[in-house]
MARDONU-897329 format. One record per residue: residue in one letter; x, y, z of N, C-alpha, C in turn. Coordinates in Angstrom, 2 decimals, padded with zeros to 5 digits. Example, Ala and Ser with C-alpha at 12.3 -4.5 7.8 and 13.67 -1.06 7.14 Angstrom:
<rs>
[r a, [013.19, -005.69, 007.80], [012.30, -004.50, 007.80], [013.20, -003.30, 007.80]],
[r s, [012.85, -002.25, 007.08], [013.67, -001.06, 007.14], [012.90, 000.03, 007.87]],
</rs>
This chain:
<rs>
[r x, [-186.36, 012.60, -007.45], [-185.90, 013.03, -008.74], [-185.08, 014.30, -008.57]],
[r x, [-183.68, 014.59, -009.20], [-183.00, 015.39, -009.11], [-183.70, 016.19, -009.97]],
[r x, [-182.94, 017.87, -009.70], [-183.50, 018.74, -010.16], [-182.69, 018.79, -011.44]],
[r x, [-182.91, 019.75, -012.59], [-181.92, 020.03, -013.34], [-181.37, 021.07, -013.48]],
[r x, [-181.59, 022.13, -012.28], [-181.04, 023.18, -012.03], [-179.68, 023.17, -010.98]],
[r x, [-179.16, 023.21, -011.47], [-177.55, 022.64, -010.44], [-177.53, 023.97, -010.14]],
[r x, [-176.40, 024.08, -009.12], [-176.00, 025.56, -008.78], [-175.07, 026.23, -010.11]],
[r x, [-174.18, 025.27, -010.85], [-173.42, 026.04, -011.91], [-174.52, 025.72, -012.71]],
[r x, [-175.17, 026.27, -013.17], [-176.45, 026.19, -013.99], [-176.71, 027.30, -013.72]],
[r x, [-177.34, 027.81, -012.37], [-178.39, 028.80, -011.95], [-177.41, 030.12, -012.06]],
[r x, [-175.99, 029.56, -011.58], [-175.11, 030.80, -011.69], [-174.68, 031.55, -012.90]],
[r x, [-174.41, 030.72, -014.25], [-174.39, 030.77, -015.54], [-175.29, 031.49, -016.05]],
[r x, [-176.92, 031.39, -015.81], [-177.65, 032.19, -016.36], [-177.90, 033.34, -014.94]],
[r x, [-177.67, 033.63, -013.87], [-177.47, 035.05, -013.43], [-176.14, 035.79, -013.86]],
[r x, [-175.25, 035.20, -014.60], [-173.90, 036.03, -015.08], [-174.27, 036.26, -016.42]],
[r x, [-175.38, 035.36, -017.37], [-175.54, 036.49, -018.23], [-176.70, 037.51, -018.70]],
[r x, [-177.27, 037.38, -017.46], [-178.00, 038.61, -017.61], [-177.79, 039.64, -016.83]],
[r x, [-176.53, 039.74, -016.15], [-175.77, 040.75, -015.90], [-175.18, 041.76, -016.83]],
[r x, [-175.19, 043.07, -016.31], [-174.51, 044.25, -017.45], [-173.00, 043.48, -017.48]],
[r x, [-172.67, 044.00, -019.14], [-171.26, 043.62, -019.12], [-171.01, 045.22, -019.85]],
[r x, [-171.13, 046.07, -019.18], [-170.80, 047.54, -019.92], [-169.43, 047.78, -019.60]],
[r x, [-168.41, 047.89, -020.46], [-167.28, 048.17, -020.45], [-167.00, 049.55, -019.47]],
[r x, [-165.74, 049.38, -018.87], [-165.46, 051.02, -018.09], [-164.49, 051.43, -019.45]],
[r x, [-164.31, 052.72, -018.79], [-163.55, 053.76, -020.03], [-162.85, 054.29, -018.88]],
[r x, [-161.80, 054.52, -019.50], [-160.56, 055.68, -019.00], [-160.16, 057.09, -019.43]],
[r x, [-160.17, 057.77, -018.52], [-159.58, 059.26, -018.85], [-158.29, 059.53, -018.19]],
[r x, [-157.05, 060.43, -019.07], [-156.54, 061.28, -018.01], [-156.78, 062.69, -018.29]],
[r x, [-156.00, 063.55, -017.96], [-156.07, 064.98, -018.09], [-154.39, 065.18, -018.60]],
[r x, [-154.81, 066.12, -019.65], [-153.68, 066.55, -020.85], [-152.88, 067.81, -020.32]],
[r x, [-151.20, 067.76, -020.30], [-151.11, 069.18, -020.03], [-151.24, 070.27, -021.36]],
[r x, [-151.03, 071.55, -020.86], [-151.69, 072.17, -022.27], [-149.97, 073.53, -022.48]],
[r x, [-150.17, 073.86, -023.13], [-149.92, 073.61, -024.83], [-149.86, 072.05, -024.93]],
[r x, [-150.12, 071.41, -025.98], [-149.66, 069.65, -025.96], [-147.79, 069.93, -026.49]],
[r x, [-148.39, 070.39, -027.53], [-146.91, 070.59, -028.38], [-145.74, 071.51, -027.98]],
[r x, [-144.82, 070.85, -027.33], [-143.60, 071.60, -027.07], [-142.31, 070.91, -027.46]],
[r x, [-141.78, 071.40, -028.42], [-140.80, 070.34, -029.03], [-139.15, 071.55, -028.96]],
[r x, [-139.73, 072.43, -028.71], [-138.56, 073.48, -028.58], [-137.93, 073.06, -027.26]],
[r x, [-136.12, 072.60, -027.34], [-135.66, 072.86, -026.22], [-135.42, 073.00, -025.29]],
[r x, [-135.41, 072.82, -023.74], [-135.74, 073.23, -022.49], [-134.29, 073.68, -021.99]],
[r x, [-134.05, 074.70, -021.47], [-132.68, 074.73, -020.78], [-132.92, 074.19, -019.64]],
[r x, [-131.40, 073.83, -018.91], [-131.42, 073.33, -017.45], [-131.84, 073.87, -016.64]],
[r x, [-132.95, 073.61, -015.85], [-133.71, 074.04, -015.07], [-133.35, 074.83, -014.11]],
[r x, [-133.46, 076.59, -013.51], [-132.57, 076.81, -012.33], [-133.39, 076.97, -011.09]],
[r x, [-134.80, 076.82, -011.48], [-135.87, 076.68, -009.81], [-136.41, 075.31, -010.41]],
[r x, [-136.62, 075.08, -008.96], [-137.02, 073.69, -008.94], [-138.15, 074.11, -007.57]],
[r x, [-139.05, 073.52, -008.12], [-140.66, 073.86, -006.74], [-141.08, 073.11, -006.74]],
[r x, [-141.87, 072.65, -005.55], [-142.94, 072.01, -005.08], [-144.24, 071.73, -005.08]],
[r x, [-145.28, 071.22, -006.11], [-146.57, 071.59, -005.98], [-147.37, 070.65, -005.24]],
[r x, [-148.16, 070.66, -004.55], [-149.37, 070.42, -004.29], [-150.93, 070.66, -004.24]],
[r x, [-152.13, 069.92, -004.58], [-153.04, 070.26, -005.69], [-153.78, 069.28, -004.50]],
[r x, [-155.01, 069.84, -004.14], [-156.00, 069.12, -003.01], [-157.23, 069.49, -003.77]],
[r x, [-157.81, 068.58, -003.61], [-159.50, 068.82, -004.68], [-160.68, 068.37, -003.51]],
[r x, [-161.99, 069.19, -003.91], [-163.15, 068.44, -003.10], [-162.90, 067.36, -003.01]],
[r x, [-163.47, 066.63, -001.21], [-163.64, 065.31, -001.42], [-165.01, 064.56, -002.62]],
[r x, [-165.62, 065.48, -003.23], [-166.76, 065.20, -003.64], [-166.53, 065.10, -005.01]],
[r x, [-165.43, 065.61, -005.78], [-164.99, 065.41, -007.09], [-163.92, 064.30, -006.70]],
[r x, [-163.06, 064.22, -005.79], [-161.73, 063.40, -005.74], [-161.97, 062.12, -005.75]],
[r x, [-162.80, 061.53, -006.96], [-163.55, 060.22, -007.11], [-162.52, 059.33, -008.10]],
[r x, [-162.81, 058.18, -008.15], [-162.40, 057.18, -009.01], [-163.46, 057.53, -010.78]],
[r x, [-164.33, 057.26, -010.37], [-165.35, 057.99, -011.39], [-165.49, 059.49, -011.65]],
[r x, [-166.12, 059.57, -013.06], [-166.30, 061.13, -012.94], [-167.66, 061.29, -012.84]],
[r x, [-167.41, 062.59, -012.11], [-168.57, 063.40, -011.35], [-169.21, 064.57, -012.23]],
[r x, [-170.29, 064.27, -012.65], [-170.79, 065.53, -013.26], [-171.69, 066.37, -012.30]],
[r x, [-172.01, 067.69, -012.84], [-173.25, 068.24, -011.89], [-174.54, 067.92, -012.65]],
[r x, [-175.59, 068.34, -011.83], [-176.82, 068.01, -012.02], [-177.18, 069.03, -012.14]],
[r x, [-178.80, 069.32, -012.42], [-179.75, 070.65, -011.59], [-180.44, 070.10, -010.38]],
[r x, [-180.33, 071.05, -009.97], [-181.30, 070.77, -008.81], [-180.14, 070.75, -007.74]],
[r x, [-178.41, 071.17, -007.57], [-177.83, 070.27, -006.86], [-177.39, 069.06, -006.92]],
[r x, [-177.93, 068.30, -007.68], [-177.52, 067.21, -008.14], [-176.08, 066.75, -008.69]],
[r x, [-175.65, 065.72, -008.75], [-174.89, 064.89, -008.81], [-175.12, 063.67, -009.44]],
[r x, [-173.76, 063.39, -010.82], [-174.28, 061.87, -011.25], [-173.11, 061.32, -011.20]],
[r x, [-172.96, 060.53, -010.93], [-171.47, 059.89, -010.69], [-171.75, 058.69, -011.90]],
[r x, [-170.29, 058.71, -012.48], [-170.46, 057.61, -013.59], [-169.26, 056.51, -013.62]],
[r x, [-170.77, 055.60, -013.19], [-169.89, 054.45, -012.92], [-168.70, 053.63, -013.89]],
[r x, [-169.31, 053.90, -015.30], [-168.03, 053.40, -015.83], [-167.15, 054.32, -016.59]],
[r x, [-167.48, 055.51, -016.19], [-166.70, 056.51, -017.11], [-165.89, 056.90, -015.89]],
[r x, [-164.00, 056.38, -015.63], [-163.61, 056.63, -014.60], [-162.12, 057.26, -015.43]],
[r x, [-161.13, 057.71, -013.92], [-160.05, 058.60, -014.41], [-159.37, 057.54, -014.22]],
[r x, [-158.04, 057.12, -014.64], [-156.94, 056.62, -014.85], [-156.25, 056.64, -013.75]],
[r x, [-156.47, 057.27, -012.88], [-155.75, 057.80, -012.04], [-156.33, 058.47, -010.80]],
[r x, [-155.95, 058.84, -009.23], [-156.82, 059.63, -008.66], [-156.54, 061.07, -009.51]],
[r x, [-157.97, 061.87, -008.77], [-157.66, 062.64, -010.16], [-156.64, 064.22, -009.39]],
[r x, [-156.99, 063.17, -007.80], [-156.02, 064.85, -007.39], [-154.26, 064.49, -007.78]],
[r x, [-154.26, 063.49, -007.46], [-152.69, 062.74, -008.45], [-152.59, 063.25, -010.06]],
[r x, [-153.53, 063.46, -011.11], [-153.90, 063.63, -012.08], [-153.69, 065.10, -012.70]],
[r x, [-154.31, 065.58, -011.57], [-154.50, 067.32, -011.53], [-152.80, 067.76, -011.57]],
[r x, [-152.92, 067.34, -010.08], [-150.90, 067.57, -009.93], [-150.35, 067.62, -010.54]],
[r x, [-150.14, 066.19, -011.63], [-149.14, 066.09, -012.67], [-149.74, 067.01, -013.79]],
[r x, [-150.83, 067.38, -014.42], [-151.01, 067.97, -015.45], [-150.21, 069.61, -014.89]],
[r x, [-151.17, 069.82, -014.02], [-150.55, 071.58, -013.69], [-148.99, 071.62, -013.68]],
[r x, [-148.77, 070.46, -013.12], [-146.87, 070.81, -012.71], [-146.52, 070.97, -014.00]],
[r x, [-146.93, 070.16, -015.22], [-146.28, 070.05, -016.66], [-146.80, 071.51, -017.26]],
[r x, [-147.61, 072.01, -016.99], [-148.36, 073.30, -017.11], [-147.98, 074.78, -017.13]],
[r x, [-146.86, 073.94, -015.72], [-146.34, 075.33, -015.37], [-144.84, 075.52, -016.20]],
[r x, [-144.27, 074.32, -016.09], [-143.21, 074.04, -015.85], [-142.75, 074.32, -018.12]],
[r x, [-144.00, 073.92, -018.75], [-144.10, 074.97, -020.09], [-144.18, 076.13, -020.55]],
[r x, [-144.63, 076.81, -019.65], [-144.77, 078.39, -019.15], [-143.52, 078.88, -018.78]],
[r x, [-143.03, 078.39, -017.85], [-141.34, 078.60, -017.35], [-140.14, 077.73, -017.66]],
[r x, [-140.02, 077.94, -018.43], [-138.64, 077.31, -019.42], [-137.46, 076.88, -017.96]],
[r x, [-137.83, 077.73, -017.27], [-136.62, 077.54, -016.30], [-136.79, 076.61, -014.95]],
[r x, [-138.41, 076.07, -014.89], [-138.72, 075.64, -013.58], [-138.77, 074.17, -013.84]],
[r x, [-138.44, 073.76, -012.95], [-138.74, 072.61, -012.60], [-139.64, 071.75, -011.56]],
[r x, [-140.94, 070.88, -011.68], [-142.07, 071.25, -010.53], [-141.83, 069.33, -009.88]],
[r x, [-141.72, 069.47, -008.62], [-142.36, 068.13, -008.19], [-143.84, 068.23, -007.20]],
[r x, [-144.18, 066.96, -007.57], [-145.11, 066.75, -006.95], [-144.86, 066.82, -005.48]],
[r x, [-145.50, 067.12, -004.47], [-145.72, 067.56, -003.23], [-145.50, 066.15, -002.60]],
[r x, [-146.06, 064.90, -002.98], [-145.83, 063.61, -002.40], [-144.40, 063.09, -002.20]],
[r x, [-143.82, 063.27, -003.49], [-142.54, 063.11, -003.44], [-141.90, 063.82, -002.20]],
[r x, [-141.94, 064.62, -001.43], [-141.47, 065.43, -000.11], [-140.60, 066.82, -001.17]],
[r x, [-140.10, 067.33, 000.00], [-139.12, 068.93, -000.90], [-137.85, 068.01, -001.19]],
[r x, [-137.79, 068.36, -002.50], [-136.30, 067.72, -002.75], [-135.24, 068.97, -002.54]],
[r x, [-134.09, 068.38, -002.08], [-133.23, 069.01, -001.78], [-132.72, 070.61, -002.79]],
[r x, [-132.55, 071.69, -001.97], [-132.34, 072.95, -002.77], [-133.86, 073.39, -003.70]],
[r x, [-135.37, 073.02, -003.07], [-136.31, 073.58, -003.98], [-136.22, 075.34, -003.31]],
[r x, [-136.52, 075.64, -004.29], [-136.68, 077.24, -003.89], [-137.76, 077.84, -003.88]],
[r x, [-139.27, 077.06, -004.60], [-140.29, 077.70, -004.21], [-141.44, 076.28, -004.19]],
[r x, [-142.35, 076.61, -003.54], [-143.61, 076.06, -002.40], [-144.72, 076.41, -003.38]],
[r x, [-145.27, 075.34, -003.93], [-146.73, 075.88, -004.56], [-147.47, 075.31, -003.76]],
[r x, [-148.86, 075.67, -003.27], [-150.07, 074.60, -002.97], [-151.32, 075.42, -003.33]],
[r x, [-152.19, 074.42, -004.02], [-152.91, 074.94, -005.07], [-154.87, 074.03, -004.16]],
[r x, [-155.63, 074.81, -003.36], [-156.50, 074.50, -003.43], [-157.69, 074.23, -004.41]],
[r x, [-158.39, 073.49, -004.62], [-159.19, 073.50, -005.51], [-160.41, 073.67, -004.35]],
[r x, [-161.35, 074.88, -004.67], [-162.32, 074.60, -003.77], [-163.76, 074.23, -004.20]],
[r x, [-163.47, 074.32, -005.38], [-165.09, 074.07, -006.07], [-164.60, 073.89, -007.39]],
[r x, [-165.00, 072.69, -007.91], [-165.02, 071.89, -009.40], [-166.71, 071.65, -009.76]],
[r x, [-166.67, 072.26, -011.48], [-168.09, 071.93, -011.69], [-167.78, 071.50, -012.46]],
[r x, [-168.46, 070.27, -013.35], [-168.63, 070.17, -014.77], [-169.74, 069.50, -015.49]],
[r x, [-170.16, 070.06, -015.76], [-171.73, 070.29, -016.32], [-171.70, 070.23, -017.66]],
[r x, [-172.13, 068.90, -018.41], [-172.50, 069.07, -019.77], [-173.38, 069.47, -020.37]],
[r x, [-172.85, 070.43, -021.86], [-173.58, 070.77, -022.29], [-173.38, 072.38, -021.88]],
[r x, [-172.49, 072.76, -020.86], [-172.36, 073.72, -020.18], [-170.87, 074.34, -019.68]],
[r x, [-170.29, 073.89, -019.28], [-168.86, 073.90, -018.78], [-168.08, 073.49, -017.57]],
[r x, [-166.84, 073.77, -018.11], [-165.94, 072.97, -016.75], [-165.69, 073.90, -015.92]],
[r x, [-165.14, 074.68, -014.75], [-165.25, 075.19, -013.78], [-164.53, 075.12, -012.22]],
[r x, [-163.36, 075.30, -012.33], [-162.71, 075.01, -010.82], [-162.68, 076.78, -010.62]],
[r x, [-163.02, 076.54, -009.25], [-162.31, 077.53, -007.94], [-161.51, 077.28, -007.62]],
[r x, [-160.20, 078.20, -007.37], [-158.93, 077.65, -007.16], [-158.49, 078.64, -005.68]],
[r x, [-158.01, 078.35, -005.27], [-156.82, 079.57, -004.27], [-155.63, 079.09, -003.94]],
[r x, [-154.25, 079.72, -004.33], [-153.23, 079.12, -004.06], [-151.97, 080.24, -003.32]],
[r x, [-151.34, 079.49, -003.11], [-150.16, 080.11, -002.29], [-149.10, 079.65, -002.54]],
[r x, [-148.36, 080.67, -002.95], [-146.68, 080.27, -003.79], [-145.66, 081.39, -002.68]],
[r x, [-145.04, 080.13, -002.10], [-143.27, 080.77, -001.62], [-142.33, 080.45, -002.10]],
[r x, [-141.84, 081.67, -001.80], [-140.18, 081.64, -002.39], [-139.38, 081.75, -001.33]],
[r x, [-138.99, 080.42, -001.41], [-137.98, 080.31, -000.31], [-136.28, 081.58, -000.36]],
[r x, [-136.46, 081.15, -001.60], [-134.93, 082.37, -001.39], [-135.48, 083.52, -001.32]],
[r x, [-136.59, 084.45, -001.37], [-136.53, 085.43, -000.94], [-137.43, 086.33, 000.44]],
[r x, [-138.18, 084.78, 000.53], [-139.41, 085.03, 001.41], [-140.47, 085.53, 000.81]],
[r x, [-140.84, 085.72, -000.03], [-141.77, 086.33, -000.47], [-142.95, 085.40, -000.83]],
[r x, [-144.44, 085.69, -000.11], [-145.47, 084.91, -000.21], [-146.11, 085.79, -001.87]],
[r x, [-147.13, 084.66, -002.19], [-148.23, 085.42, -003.15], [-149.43, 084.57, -003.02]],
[r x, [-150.22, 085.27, -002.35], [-151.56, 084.40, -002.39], [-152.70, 085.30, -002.94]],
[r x, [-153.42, 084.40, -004.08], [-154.58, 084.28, -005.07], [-155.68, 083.37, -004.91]],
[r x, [-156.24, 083.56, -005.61], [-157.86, 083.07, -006.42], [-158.11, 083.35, -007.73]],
[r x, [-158.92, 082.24, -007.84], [-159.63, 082.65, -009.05], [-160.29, 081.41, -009.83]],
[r x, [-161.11, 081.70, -010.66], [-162.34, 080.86, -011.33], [-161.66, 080.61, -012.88]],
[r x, [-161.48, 079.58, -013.06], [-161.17, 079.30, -014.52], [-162.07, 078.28, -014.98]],
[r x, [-162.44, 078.60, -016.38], [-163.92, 077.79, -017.40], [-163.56, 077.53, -018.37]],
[r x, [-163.89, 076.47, -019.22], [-163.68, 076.43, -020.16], [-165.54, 075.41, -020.79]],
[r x, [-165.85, 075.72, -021.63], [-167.19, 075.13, -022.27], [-166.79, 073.38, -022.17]],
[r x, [-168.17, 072.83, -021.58], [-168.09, 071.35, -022.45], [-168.92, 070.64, -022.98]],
[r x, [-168.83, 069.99, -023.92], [-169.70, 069.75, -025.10], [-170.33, 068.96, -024.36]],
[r x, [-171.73, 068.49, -024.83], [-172.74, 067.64, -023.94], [-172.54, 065.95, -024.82]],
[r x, [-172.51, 064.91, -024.02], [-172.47, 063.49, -024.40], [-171.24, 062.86, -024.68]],
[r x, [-170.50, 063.37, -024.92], [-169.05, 063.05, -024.75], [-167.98, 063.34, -023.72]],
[r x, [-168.02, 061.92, -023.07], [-167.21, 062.28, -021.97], [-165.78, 062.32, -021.90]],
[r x, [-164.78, 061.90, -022.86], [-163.77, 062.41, -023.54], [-163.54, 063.75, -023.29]],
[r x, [-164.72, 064.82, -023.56], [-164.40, 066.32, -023.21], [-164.93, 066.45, -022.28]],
[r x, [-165.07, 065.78, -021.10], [-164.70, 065.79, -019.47], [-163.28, 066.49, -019.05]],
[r x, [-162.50, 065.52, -019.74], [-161.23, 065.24, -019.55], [-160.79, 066.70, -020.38]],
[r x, [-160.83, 066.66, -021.45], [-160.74, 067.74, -022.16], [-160.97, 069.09, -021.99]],
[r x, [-161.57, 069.68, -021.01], [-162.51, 070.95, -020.59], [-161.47, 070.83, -019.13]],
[r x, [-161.71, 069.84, -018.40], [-160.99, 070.37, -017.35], [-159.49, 070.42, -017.51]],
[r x, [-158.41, 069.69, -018.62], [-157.55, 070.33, -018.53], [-157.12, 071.18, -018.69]],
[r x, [-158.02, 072.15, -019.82], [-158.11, 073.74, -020.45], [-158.04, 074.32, -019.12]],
[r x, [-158.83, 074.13, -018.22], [-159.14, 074.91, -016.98], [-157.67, 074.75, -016.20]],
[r x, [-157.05, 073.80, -016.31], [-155.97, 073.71, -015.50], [-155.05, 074.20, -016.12]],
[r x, [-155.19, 074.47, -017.27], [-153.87, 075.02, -018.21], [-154.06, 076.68, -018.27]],
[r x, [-155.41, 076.99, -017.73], [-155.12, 078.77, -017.17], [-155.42, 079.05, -016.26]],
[r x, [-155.05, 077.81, -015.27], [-154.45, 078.25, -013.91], [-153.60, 078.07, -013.95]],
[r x, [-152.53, 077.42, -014.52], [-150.79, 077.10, -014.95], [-150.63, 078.52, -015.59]],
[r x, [-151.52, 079.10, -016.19], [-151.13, 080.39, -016.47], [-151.05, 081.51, -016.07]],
[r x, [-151.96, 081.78, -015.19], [-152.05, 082.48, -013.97], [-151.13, 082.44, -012.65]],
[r x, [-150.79, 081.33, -012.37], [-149.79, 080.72, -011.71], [-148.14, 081.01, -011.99]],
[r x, [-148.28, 080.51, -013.30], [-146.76, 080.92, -014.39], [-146.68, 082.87, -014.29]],
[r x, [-147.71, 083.04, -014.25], [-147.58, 085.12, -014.53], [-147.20, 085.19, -012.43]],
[r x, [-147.72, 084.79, -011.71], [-147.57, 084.80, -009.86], [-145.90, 084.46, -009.93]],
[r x, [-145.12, 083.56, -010.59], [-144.39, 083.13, -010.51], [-142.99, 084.10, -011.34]],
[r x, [-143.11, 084.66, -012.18], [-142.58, 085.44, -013.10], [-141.82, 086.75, -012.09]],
</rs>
């Protein structure tokens, strides 16, 4: 006597008692949002590059824990890698700050006639709900036309609300938008 459990049978009911939890997408916003004033033609044109922990530089986002801890969330992911992510927000960051600059991404290679070199470590990213967002930064900006190095640090925070991971995304671009500012004043 055949069974009446076929294999597309048995497979049918292990697919639906499987999670079907939707993933979600984030990116990161540059900040001011609103710039509708004008831009003149750009007369520096720079280079950025933006390197993040391997331990944040996830597909998912990474919150902190206590204890050390770590929760990685599986369906709450970035749009994007997020050191690709970071890049483009700060470059737009800066590049609002300085009416006159123009920023490429570091992947793209030096395009011809750049005149200044950003590279922007990230050495420590926290973000802790309920608590705040949190990069360590240290960066190093040349100017090719004059030689002149400037190398910094510094800790930028911004609060983030607890249960909404929307202001993941939200908290850390604040944080990146005053290091675009800090950056924009190095650059000045």
């Amino acid at each position: 006597m055949k069974s009446p459990w076929t294999p597309a049978c048995i497979l049918l009911l292990l697919g639906a008692c499987a999670s079907t939890t939707p993933d979600h997408f984030y990116v990161l916003s540059a900040l001011p949002q609103d710039t509708r004033d004008a831009r003149p033609p750009p007369t520096v044109q720079a280079t950025l590059k933006v390197t993040l922990p391997a331990s944040a530089d996830r597909t998912e986002i990474v919150l902190n824990a206590s204890g050390g801890r770590v929760v990685i969330l599986e369906h709450e992911r970035w749009a994007a890698p997020l050191a690709d992510l970071a890049t483009q927000t700060l470059a737009r960051d800066i590049e609002r700050r300085l009416a006159d600059t123009l920023i490429f991404a570091h992947d793209l290679g030096r395009p011809k006639g750049a005149d200044v070199r950003i590279a922007v470590d990230v050495v420590q990213m926290t973000l802790r709900q309920g608590g705040e967002a949190r990069i360590e930064a240290q960066w190093q900006i040349s100017d090719l036309r004059s030689s002149k190095v400037v190398v910094g640090g510094g800790n930028f925070s911004a609060p983030l609300a607890d249960g909404d991971y929307a202001a993941v995304a939200r908290s850390l671009s604040e944080c990146l938008g005053l290091l675009g500012d800090r950056l924009a004043e190095e650059m000045r």
